[in-house]
ROVODREN-217674 format. One record per residue (C-alpha): residue in one letter; y, x, z. Coordinates in Angstrom, 1 decimal, decimal comma, padded with zeros to 4 digits. Layout:
! residues N
<atom 'A' <Y X Z>>
...
END
This chain:
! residues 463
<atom 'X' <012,7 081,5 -122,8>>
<atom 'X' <012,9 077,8 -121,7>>
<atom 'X' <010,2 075,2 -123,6>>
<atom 'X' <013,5 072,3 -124,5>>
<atom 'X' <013,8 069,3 -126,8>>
<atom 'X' <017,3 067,5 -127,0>>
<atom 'X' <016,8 062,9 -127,1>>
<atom 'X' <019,0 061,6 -129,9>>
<atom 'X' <019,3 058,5 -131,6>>
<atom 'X' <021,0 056,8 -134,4>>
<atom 'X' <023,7 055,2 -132,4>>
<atom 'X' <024,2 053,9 -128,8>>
<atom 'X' <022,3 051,3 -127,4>>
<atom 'X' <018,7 052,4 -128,4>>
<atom 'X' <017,3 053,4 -125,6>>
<atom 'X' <018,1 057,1 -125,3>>
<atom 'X' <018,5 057,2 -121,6>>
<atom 'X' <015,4 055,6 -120,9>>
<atom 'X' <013,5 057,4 -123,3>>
<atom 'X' <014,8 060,7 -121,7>>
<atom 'X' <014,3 059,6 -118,4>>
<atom 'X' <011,2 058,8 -118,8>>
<atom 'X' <010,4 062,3 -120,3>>
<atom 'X' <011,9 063,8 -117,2>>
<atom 'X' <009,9 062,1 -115,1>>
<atom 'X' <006,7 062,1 -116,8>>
<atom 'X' <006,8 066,2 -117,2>>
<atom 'X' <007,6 066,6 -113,5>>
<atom 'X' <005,0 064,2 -112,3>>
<atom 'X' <002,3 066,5 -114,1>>
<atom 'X' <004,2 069,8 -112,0>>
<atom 'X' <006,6 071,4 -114,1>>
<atom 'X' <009,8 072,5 -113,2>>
<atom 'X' <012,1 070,1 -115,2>>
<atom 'X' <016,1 070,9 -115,7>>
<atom 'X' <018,3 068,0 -117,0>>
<atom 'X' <020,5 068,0 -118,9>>
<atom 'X' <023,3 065,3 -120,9>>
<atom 'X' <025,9 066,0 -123,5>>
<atom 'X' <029,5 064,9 -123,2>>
<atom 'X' <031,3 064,1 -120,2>>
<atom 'X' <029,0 061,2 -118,7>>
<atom 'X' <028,8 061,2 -115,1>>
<atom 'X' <026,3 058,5 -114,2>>
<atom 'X' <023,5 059,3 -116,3>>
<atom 'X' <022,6 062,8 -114,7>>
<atom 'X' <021,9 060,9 -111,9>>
<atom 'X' <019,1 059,4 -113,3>>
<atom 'X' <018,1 062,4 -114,5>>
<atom 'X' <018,1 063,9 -110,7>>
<atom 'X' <016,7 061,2 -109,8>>
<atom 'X' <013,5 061,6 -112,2>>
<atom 'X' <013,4 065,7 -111,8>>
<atom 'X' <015,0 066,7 -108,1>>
<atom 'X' <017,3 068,8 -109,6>>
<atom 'X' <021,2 068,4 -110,6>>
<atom 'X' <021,6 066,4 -114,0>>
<atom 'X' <024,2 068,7 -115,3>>
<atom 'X' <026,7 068,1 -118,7>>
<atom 'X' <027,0 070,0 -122,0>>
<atom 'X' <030,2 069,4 -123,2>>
<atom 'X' <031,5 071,1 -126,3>>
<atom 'X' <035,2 069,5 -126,2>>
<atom 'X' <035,6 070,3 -122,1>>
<atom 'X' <034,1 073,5 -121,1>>
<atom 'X' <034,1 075,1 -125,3>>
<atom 'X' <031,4 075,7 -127,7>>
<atom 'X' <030,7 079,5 -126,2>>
<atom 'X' <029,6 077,9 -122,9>>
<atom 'X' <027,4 075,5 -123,8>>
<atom 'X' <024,2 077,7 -124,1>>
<atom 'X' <025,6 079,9 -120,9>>
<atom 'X' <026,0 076,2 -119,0>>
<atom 'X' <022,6 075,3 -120,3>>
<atom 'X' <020,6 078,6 -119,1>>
<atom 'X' <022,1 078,4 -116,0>>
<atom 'X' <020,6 074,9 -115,1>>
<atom 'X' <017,5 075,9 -116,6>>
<atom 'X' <016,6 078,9 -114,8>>
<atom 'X' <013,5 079,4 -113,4>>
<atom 'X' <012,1 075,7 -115,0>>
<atom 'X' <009,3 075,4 -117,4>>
<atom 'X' <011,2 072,7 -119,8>>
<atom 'X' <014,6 071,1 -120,5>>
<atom 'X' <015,4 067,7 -121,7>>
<atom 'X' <018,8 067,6 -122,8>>
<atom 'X' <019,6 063,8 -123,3>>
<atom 'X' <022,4 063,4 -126,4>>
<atom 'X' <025,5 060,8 -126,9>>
<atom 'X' <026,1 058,2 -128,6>>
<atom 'X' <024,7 058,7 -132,2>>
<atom 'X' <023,4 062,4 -133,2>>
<atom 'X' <026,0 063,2 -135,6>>
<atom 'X' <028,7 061,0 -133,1>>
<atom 'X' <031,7 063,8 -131,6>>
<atom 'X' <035,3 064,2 -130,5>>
<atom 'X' <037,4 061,4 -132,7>>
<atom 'X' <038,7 063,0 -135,7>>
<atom 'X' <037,1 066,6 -134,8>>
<atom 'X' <033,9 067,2 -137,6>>
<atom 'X' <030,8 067,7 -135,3>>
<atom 'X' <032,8 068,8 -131,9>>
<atom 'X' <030,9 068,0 -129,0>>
<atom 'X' <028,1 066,2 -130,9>>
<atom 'X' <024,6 066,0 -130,2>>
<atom 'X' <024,0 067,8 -133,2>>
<atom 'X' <026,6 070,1 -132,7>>
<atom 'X' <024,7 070,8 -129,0>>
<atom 'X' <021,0 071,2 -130,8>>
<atom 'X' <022,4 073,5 -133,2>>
<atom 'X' <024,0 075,4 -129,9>>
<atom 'X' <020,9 075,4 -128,1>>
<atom 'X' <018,1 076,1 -131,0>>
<atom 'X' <016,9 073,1 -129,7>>
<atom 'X' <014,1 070,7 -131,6>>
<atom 'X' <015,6 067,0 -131,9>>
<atom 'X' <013,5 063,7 -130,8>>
<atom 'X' <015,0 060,7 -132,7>>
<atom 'X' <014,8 057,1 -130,8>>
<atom 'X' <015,4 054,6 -133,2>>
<atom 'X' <015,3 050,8 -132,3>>
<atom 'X' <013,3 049,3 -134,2>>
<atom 'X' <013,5 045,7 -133,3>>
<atom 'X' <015,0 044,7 -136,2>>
<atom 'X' <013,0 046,5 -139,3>>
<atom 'X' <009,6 048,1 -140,9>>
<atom 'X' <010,0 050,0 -143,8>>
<atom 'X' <013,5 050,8 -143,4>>
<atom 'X' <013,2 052,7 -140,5>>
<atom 'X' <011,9 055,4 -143,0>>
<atom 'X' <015,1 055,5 -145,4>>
<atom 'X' <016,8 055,4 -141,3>>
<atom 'X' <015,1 058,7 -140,2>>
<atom 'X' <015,2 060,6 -143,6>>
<atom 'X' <018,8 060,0 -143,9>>
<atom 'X' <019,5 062,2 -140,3>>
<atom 'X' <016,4 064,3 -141,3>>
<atom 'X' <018,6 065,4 -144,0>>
<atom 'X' <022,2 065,0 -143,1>>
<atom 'X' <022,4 068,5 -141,8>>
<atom 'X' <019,6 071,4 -142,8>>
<atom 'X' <020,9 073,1 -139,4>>
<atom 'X' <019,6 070,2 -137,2>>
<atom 'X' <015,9 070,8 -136,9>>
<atom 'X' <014,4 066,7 -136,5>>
<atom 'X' <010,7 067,3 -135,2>>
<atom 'X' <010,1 063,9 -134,2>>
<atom 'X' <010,4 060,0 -133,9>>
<atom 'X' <010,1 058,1 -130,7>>
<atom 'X' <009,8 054,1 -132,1>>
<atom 'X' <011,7 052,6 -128,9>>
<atom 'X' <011,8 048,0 -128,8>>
<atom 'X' <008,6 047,6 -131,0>>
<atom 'X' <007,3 044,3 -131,3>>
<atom 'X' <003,5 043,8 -131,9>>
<atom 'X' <000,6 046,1 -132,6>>
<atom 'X' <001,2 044,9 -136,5>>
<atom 'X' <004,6 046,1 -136,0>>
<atom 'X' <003,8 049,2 -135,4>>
<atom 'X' <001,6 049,9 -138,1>>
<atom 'X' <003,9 048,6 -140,5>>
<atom 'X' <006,7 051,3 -138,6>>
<atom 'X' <004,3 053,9 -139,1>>
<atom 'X' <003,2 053,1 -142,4>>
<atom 'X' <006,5 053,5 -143,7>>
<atom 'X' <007,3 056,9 -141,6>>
<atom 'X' <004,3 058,6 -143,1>>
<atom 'X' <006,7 059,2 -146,4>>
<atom 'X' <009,4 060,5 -144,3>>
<atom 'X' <007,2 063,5 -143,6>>
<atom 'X' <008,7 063,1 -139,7>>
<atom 'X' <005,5 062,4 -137,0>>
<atom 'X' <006,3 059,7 -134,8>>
<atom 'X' <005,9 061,2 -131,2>>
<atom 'X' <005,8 057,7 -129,1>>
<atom 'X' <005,9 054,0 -129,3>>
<atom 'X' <007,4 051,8 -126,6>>
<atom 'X' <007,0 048,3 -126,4>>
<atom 'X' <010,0 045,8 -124,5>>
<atom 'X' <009,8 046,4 -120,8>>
<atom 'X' <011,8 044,7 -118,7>>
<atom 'X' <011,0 046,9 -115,6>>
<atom 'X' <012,8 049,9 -117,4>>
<atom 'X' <015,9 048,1 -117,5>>
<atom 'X' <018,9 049,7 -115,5>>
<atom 'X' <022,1 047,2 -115,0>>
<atom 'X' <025,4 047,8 -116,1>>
<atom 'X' <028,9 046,7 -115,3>>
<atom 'X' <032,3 047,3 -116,9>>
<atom 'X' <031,9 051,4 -116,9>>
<atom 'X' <028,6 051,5 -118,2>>
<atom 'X' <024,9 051,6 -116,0>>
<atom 'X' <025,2 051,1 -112,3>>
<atom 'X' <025,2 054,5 -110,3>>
<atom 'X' <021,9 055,6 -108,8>>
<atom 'X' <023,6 056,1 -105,4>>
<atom 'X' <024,7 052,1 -105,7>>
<atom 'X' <021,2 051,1 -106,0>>
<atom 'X' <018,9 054,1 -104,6>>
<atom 'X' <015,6 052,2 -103,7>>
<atom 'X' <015,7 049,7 -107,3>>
<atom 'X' <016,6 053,3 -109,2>>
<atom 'X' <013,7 054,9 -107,7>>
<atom 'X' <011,4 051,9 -109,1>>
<atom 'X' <013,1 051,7 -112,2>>
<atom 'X' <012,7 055,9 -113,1>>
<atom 'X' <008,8 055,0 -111,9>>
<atom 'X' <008,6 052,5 -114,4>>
<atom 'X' <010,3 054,7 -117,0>>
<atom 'X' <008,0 057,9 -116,5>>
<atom 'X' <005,2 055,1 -116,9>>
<atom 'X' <006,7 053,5 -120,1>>
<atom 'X' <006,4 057,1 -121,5>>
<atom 'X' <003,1 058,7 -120,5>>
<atom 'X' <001,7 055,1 -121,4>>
<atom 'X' <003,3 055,4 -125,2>>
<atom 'X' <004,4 059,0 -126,3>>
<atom 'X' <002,0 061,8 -127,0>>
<atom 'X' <003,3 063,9 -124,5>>
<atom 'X' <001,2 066,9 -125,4>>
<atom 'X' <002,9 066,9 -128,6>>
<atom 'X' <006,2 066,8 -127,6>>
<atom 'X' <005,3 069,5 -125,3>>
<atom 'X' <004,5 071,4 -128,1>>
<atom 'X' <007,3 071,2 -130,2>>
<atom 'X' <009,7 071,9 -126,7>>
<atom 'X' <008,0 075,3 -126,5>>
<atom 'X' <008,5 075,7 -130,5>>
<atom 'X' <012,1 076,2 -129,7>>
<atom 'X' <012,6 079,8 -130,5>>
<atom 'X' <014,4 082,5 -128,0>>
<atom 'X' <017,9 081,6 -126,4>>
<atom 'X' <019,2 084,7 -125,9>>
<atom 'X' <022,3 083,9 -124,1>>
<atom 'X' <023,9 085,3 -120,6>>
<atom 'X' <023,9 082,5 -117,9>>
<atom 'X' <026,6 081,0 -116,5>>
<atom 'X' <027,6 082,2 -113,3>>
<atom 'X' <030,0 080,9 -110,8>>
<atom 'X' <031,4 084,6 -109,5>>
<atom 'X' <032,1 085,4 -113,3>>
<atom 'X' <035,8 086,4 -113,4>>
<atom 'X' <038,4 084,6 -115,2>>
<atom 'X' <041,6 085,3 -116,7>>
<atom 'X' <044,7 083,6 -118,1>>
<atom 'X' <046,3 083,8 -121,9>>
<atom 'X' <050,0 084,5 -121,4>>
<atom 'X' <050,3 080,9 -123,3>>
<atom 'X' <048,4 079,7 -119,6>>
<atom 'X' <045,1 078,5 -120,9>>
<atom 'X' <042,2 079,6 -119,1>>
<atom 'X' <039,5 081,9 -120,8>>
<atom 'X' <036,3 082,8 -118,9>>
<atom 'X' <035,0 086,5 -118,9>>
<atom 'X' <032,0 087,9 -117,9>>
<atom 'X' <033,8 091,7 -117,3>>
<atom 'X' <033,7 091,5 -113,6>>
<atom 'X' <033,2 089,3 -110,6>>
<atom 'X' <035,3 086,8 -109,3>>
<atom 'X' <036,8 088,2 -106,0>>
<atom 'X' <035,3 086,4 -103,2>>
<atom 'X' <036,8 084,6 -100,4>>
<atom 'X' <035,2 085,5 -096,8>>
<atom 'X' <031,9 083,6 -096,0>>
<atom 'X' <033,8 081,7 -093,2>>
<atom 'X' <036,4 080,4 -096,1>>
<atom 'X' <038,8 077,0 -096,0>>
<atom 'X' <037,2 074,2 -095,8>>
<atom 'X' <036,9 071,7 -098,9>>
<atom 'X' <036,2 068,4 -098,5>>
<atom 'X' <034,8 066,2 -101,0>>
<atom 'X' <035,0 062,9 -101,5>>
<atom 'X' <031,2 061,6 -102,2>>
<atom 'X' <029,1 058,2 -100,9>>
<atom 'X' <028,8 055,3 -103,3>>
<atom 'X' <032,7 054,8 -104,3>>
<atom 'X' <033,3 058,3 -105,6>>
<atom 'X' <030,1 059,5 -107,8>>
<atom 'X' <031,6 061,0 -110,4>>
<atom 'X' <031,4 065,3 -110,0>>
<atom 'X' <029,9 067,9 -111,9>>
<atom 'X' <027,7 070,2 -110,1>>
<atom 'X' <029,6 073,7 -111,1>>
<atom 'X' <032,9 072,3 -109,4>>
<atom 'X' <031,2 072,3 -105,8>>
<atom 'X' <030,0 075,9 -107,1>>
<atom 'X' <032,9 077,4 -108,6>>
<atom 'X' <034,8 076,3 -105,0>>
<atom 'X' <032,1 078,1 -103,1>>
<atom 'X' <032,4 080,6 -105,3>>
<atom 'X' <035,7 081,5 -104,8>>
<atom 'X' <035,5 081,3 -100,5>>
<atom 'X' <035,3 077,8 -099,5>>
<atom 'X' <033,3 076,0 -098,0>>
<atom 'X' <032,2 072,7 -099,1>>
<atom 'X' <031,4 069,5 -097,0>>
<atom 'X' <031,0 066,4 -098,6>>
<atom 'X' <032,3 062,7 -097,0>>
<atom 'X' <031,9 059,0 -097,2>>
<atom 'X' <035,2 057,3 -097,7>>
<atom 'X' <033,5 053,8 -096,9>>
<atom 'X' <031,6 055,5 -093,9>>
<atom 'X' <033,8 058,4 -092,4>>
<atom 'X' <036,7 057,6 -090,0>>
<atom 'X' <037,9 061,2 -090,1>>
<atom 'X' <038,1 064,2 -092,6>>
<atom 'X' <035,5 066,9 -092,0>>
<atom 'X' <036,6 069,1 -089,0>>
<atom 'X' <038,9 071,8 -090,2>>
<atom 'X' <039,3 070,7 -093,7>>
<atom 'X' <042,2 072,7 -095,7>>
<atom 'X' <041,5 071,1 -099,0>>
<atom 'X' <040,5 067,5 -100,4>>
<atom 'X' <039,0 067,0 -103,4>>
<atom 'X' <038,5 062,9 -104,6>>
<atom 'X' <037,0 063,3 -107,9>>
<atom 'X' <036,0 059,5 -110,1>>
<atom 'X' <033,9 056,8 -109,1>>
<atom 'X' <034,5 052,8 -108,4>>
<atom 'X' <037,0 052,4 -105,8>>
<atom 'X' <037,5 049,0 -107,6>>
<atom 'X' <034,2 047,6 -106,4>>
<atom 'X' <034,6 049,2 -102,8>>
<atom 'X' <038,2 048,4 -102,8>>
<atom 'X' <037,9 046,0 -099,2>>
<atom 'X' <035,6 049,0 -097,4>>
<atom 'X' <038,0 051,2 -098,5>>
<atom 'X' <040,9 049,1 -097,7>>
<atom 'X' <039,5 048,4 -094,5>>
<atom 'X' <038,7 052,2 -093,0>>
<atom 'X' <042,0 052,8 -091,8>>
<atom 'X' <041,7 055,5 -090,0>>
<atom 'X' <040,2 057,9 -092,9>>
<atom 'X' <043,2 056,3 -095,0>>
<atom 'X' <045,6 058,3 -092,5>>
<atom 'X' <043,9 061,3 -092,7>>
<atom 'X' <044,1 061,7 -095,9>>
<atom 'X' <047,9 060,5 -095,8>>
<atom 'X' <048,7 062,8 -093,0>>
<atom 'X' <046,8 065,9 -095,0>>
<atom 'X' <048,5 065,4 -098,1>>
<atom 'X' <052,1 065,2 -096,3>>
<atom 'X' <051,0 068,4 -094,2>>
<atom 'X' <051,8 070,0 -098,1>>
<atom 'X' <047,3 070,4 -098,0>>
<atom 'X' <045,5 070,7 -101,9>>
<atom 'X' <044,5 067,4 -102,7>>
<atom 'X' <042,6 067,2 -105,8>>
<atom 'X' <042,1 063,7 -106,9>>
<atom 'X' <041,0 062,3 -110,5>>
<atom 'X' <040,6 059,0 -112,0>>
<atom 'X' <039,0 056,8 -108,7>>
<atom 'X' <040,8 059,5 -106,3>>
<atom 'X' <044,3 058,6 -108,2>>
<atom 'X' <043,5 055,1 -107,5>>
<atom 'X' <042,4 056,0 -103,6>>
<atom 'X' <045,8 057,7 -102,9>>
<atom 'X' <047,9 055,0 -104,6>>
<atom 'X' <049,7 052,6 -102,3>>
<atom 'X' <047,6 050,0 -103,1>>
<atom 'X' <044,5 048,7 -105,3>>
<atom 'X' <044,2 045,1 -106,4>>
<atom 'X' <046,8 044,2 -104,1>>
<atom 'X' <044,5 045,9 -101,3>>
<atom 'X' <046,5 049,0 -098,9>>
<atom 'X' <044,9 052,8 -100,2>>
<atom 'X' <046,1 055,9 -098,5>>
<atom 'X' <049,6 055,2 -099,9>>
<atom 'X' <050,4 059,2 -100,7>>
<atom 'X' <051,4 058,4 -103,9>>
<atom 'X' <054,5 055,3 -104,8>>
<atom 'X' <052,4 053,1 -107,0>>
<atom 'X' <050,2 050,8 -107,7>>
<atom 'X' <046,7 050,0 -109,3>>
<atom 'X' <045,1 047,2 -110,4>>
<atom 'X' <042,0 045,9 -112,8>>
<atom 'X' <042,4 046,2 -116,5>>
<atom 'X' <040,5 043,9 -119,3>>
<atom 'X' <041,0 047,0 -121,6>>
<atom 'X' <038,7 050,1 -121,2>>
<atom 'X' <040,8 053,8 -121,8>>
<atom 'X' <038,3 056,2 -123,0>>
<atom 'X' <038,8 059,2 -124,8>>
<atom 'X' <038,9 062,8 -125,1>>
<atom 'X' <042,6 064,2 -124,1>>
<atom 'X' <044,1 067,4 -125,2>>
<atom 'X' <046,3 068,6 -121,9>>
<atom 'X' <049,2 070,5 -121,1>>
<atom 'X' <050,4 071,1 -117,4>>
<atom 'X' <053,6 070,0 -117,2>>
<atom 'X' <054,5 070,4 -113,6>>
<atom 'X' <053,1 073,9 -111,3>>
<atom 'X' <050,3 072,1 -109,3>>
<atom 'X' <047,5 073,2 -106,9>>
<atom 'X' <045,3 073,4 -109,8>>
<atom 'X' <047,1 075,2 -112,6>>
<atom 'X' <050,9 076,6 -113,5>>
<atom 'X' <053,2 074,7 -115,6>>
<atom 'X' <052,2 075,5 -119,6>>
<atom 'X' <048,2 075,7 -118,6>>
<atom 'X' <046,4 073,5 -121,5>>
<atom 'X' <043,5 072,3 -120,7>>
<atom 'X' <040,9 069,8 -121,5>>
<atom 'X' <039,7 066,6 -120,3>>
<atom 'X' <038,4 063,0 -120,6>>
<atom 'X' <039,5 059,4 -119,9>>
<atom 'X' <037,5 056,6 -118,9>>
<atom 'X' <038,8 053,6 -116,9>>
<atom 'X' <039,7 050,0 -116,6>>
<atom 'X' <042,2 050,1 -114,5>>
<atom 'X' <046,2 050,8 -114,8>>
<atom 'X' <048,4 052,4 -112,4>>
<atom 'X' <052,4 051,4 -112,6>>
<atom 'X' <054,3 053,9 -112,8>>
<atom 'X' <051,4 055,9 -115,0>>
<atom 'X' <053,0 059,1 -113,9>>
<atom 'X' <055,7 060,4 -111,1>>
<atom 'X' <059,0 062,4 -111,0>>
<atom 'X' <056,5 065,4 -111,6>>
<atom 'X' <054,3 064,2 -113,9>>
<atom 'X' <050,6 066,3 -113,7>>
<atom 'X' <049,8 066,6 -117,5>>
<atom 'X' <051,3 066,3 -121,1>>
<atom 'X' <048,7 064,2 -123,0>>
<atom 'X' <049,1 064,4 -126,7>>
<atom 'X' <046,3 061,3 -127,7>>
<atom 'X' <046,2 059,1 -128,4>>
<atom 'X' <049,8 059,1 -128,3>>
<atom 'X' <052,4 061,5 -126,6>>
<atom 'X' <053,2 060,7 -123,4>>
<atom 'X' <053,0 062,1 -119,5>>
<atom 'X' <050,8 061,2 -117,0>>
<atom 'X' <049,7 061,3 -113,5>>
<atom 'X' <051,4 062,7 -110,4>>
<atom 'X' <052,2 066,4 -108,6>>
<atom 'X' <053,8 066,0 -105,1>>
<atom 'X' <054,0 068,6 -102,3>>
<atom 'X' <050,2 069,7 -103,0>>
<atom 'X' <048,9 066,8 -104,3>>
<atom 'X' <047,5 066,9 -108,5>>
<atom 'X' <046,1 063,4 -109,1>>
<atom 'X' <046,0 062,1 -112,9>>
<atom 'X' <043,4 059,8 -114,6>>
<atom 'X' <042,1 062,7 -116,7>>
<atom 'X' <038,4 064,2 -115,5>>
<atom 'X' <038,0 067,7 -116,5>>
<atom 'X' <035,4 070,3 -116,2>>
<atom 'X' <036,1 073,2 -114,2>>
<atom 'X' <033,6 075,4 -116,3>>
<atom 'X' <035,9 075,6 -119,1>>
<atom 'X' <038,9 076,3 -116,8>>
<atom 'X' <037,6 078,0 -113,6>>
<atom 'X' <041,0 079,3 -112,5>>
<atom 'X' <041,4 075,6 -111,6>>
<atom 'X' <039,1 076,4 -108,4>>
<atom 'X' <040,2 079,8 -107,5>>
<atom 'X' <043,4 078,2 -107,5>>
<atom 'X' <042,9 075,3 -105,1>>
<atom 'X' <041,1 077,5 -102,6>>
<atom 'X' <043,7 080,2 -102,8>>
<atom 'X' <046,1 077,5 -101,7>>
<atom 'X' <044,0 076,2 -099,0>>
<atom 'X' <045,2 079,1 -097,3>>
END
């Protein structure tokens, strides 16, 4: 039984991170144990979440890793912790394009049994913010709205006039922030600015956050309605759970039997890490431990050489484009990697790895493993993808479908090789990204939760 309370909001933009942040922090400055928690495939907001909790921010996602593991994924990060804050997406009833409530925060809630907070910005309106909160009060009878956290508020006679109205919407307000410029966390062209990019100003900005909230939500109450979350009773995930393969090649968990383990002294992994490659989910670094390896993280823009011994490389997203000079300019980690991948090694490598191995970035040298090229892009590629293996790759046999996400600015030219890596079928057909020798490297992230063959695989091949 884990006290939990899912942050959702009307749309993007109204201050859902901060506001879940802030909760984070604020619990585990008065000593509990705090797991976080984010829907959908974000990668840089879990490491606020870290940040504010010292534990790994870890992703629910319905589209990637199923509906049936969503509630497994979630008691397995919350083991052993008093409360969960499970921070949502976009707006509450927001999911996969075209797909109902798949993947949506409300879909999630429902999942979990979990209460919902509503932030609503209310910068803009009074008494509307009542007709607002009734409307996704009532939307669906399944999604159980406890509270209102009024997030941009004005003046003292703003708030009264907020509250005024909310009284006839029969939904307590739980909080009231005021504008705070100290709470503010930049962004760039992918969203907020990774916490490893700016460690010592995201330390003093999760401060201010935790301060925002103890000074203006009734924390006590929210408490409350956290532990009025009735019994999960679900098996958690686990790592060692075996998996099997449909004779169609998709990947279905089982919890039958154990995954057969590798000997302690297994291959050795390496992963790309440091501030140009932050994007990772913490299961993948378990699932390859899980099945033998073991793991050793690098810096690309610190590191001359790969880790000593290393059998395997995975290079999972980040922003190679910002770091594209430091990256350019170690030379001698470039070779490595060349010289590994020609040695016929497993080499992993999506999104900001793809762009790492290509010959060059922004006209600046990479590891040149792979014969193209990369460059900047004004127009942002985001998007759930439906895949299909199309080529027999160190991370899944040809026919495999799995599922993944897209989210870049960049372009790589050719967009796939003479063995392309996956059949995408949004939002057009087409192929994309690049087997050769051992080397899988494609644009698309996925989770290795829903598809944990994937790891087993790769390890297997690191021989």
């Amino acid at each position: 039984m884990v006290a939990r309370l899912v942050i959702a909001a009307p749309s993007s933009g109204a201050g859902k991170t901060t506001v879940a942040t802030g909760l984070m922090a604020a619990f585990a400055g008065r000593g509990l144990a705090v797991s976080p928690h984010k829907v959908g495939p974000d990668y840089i907001d879990p490491g606020y979440h870290a940040l504010a909790t010292g534990r790994p921010g870890r992703n629910l996602d319905a589209y990637m890793c199923g509906t049936e593991l969503v509630a497994p994924l979630f008691a397995h990060g919350a083991r052993g912790c008093d409360l969960a804050v499970v921070e949502g997406v976009m707006g509450l009833y927001d999911g996969a394009a075209g797909q109902g409530e798949l993947a949506s925060t409300a879909q999630v809630a429902k999942l979990l049994r979990a209460p919902v907070v509503l932030v609503v910005d209310a910068s803009s309106q009074s008494r509307s913010v009542a007709a607002l909160v009734h409307g996704f009060a009532s939307w669906d009878p399944e999604v159980r709205l406890g509270g209102v956290i009024l997030n941009k508020v004005a003046t003292d006679r703003h708030e009264a006039l907020l509250r005024e109205a909310l009284e006839e919407s029969g939904v307590p307000v739980l909080g009231v922030l005021r504008r705070a410029p100290a709470v503010a966390t930049p962004s760039r062209h992918l969203g907020l600015v990774p916490v490893a990019e700016r460690q010592a100003q995201a330390v003093e900005a999760v401060a201010a956050q935790a301060e925002q909230v103890r000074a203006g939500c009734d924390l006590e109450a929210l408490l409350a309605l956290a532990r009025s979350a009735p019994e999960l009773r679900v098996e958690p995930w686990s790592a060692e759970a075996g998996e099997r393969l449909h004779a169609g090649g998709s990947v279905v968990p089982t919890r039958s039997a154990p995954a057969e383990r590798l000997p302690a002294t297994g291959p050795v992994v390496a992963v790309a890490g440091g501030a140009a490659f932050t994007f990772s989910y913490a299961e993948h670094t378990e699932l390859l431990r899980a099945a033998g390896a073991e793991v050793v993280t690098f810096d690309p823009l610190r590191d001359e050489a790969l880790p000593e011994g290393t059998r395997g490389l995975v290079i999972g997203g980040g922003f190679p484009e910002v770091y594209g000079d430091e990256l350019s300019a170690n030379e001698p980690l470039r070779k490595a990697v060349a010289d590994l991948a020609a040695s016929g090694a497993p080499v992993a490598a999506e999104c900001a790895g793809l762009l790492y191995l290509a010959r060059s970035l922004d006209g600046r040298p990479m590891c040149g493993v792979l014969d193209a090229d990369a460059r900047m892009s004004s127009r942002l590629t985001l998007g759930y993808r439906d895949a299909v293996a199309v080529s027999d790759s160190v991370l899944a046999a040809a026919g495999t479908r799995m599922r993944g996400h897209e989210f870049h600015r960049t372009v790589i030219e050719p967009g796939a090789g003479p063995l392309a890596a996956w059949g995408l079928r949004q939002p057009e057909p087409r192929v994309e990204g690049f087997v050769q020798g051992g080397v899988h490297a494609s644009y698309v992230h996925t989770h290795w939760a829903g598809a944990p063959a994937a790891a087993a695989r790769f390890v297997e091949r690191c021989g």
